[in-house]
N, C-alpha and C positions, 0 to 999 in steps of 0.2 A: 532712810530705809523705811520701810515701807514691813510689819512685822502683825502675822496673823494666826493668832492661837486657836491650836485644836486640842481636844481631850479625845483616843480614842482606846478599843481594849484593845490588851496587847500580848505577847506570849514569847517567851525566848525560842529561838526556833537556833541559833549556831552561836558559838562561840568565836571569831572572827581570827583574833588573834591576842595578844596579853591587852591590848586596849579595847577593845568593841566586842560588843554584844549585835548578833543580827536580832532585830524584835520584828514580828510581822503584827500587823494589825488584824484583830477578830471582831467577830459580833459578841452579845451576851454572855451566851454559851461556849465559846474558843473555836468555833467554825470561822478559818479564815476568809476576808471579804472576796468577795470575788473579784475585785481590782485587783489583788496581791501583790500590796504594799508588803515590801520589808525596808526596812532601814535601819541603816547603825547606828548602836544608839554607845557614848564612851562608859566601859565598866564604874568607872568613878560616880557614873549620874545613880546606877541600881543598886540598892542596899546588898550584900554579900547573900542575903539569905534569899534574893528573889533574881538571883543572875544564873539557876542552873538550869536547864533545858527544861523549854513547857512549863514554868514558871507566867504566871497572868498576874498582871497588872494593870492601871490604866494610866499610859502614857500622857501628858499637857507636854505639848510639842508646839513650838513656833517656826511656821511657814515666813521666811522672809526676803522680802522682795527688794534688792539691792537699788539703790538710786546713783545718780552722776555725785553726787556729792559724799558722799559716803567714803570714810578712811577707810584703807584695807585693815588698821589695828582694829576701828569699830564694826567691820562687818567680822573679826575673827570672837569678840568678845561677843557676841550678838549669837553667832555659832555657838559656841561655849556654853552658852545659861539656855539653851532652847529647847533643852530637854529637864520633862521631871517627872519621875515617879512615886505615883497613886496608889497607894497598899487598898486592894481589896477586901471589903468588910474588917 
């Protein structure tokens, strides 16, 4: 697989359900991008004290690009660590 990290801002924007957090991505200031990404990101990944709504962080996220060889256990492990949370200042 084929695995491409990004660092971008970020903001709690919904609570999804007992496992996920929706987080959209911002600029500097919390003005969301105009592409408006959101993605799930698992409650597990964000500290307790930065998973309530409008809560900014910056997300290190990996984009990853599945290959022919690739197990379905290592593309689920690969999911699992792809996310991490950047305490602002």
């Amino acid at each position: 697989m084929r695995v491409t990290t990004y660092e971008n801002w970020a903001r709690v924007i919904h609570h999804l359900d007992d496992l996920h957090l929706v987080v959209e991505f911002t600029d500097e200031v919390g003005q969301p991008l105009p592409y408006g990404n959101a993605i799930n990101v698992l409650k597990e990944k964000v500290p307790p004290d930065l998973r309530r709504i409008g809560s900014r962080f910056i997300l290190r996220w990996n984009g990853i690009l599945p290959e022919d060889s690739d197990s379905a256990e290592g593309l689920r492990q690969a999911v699992a660590e792809s996310h991490e949370v950047i305490r602002l200042g």
